[in-house]
ROKOL-98493 format. One record per residue: x, y, z of N, C-alpha, C in turn; chain. Coordinates in steps of 0.2 Angstrom, whole numbers. Layout:
N
X / Y / Z / X / Y / Z / X / Y / Z / A
...
END
This chain:
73
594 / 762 / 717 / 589 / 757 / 720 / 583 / 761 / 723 / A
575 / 760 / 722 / 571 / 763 / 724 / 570 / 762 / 731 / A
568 / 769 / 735 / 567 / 766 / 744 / 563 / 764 / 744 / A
563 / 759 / 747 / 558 / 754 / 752 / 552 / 758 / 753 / A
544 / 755 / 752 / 538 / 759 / 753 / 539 / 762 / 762 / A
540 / 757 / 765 / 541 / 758 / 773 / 546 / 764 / 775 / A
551 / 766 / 771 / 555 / 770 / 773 / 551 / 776 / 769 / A
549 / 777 / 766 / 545 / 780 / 761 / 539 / 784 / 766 / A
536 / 780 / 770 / 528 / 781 / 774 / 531 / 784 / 781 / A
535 / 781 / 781 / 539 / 783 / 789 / 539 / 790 / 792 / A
542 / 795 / 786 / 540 / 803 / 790 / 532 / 803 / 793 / A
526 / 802 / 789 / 520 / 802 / 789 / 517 / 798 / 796 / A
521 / 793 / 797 / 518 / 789 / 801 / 521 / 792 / 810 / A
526 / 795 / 809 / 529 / 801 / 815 / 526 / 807 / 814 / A
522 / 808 / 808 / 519 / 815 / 807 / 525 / 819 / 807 / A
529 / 821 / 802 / 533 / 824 / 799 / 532 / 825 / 790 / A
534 / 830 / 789 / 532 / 829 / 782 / 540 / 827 / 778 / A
535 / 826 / 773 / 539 / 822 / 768 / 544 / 829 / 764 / A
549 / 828 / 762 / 554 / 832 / 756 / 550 / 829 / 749 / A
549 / 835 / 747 / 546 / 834 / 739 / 549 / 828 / 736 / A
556 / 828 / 734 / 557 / 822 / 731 / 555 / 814 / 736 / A
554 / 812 / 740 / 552 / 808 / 744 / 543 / 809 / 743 / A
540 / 814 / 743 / 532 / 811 / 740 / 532 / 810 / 733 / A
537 / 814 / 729 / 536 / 810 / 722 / 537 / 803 / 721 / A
543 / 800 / 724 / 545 / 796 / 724 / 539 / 790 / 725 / A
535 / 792 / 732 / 528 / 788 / 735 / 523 / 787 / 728 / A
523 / 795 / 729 / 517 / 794 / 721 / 516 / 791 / 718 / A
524 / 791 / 715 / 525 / 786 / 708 / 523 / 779 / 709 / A
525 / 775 / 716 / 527 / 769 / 717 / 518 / 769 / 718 / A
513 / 774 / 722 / 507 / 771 / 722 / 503 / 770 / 715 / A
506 / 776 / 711 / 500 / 777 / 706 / 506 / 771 / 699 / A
511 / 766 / 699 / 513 / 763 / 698 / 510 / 756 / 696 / A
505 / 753 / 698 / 500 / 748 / 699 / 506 / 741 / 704 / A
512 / 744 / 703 / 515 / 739 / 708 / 511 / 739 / 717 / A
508 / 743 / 719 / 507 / 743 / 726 / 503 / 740 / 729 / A
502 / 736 / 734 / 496 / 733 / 734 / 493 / 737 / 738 / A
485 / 735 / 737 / 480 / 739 / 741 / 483 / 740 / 747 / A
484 / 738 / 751 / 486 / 738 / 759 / 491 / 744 / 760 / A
496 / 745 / 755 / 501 / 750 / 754 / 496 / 756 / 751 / A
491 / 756 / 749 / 487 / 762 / 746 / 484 / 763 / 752 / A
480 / 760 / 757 / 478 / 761 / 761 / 480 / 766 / 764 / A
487 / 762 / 768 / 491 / 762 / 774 / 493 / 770 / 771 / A
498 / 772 / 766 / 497 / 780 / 766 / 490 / 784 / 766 / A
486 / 782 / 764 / 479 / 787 / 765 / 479 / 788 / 772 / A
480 / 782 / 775 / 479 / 785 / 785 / 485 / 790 / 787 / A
491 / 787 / 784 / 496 / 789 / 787 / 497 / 795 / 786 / A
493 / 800 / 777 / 494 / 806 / 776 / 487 / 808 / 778 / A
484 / 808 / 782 / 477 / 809 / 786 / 481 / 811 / 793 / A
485 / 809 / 797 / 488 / 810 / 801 / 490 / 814 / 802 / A
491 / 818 / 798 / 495 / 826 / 798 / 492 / 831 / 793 / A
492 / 837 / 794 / 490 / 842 / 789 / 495 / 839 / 784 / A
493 / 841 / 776 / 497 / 840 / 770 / 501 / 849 / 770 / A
507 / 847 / 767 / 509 / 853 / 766 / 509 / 854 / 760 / A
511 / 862 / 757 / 509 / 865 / 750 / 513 / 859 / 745 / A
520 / 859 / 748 / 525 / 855 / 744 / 525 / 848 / 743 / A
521 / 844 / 748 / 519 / 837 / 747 / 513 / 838 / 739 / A
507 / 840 / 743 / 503 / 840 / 738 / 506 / 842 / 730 / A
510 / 846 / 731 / 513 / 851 / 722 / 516 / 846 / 720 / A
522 / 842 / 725 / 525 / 835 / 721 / 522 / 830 / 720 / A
515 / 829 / 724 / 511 / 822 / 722 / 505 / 825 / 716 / A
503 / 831 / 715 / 501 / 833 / 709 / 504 / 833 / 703 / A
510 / 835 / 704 / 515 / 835 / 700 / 515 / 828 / 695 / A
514 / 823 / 701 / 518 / 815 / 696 / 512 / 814 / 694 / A
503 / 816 / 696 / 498 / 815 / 694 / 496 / 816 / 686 / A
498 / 823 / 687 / 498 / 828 / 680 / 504 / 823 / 675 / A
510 / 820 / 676 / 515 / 817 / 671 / 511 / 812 / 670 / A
509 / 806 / 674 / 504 / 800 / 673 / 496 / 800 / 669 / A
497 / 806 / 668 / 487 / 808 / 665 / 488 / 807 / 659 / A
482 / 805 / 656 / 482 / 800 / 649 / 476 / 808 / 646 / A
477 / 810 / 641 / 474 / 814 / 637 / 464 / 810 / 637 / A
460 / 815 / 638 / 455 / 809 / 637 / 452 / 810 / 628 / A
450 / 803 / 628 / 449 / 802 / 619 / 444 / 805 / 616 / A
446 / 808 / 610 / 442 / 814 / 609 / 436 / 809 / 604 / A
END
């Protein structure tokens, strides 16, 4: 079962960082078109609150780079 966005945002909003697979997991669900604006928001503040760590950013990059559509030649 997928966790909850709430449980998902909750290290960031204590300013802790996330375990790589828990930002992947965020990633996916924001870049997923399931999220609504308010949940795209709400982590932009919440990962504004804290420095980003190398590991956050390589796992949210990571899901970036599997989601990228080649562009049309």
């Amino acid at each position: 079962m997928p966790t909850a966005f709430a449980d998902l945002i909750a290290p960031l909003l204590d300013r802790r960082d996330l375990p790589a697979d828990s930002a992947r997991e965020l990633m996916r669900y924001l870049t997923s078109g399931e999220a609504a604006d308010a949940q795209v928001g709400a982590f932009g503040m919440a990962f504004r609150m804290k420095p980003a760590t190398a590991s956050e950013l390589a796992a949210m990059a990571g899901v970036m780079r599997e989601r990228a559509v080649a562009p049309a030649s």
